[in-house]
C-alpha positions in Angstrom: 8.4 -35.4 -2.6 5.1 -33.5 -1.9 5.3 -31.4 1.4 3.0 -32.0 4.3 0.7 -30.2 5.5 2.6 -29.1 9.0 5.2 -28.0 6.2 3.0 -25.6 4.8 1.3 -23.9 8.0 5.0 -23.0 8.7 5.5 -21.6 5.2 2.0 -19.5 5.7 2.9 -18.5 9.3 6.2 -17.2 8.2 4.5 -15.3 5.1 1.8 -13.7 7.8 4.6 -12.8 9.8 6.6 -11.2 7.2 3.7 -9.8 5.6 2.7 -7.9 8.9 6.4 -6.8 9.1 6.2 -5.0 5.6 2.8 -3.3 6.6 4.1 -1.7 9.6 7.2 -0.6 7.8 5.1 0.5 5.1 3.1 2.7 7.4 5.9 4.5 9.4 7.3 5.5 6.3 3.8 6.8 5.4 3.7 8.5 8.2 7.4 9.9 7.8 6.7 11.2 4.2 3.2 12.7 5.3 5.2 14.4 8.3 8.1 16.2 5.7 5.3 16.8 3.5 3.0 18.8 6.1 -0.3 16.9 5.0 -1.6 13.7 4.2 -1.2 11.7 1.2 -3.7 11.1 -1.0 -5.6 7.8 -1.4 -8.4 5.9 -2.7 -10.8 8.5 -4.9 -8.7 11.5 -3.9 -6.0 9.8 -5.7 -7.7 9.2 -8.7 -9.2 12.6 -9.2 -5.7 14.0 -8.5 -3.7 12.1 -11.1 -6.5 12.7 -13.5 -6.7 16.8 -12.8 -2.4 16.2 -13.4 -3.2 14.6 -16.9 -5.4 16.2 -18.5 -5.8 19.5 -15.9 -10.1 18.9 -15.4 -10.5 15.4 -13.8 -11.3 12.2 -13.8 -14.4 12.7 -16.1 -13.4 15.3 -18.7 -12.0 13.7 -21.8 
């Protein structure tokens, strides 16, 4: 049996709802490690340079 379409929309909503839910959650615990830490993490570019200056101790274009 195929599910309709109203079947669906309530499948979606619920992911958007739980979705959302994991994004908050995700954030205050963000927040909560940025707070032990005393500064922000990281992310984006300043990751990248970061874990590249860790690997190889120059950065992201040194090889």
């Amino acid at each position: 049996m195929k599910p309709t379409t109203t079947q669906n929309l309530d499948k979606s909503a619920k992911g958007a709802k739980a979705s959302a839910g994991f994004k908050k959650e995700a954030r205050k615990e963000e927040l909560d490690v940025e707070a032990a830490k005393g500064s922000h993490l990281k992310k984006g570019a300043e990751r990248v340079d970061e874990r590249a200056k860790a690997a190889n101790g120059k950065g992201p274009k040194a090889k």
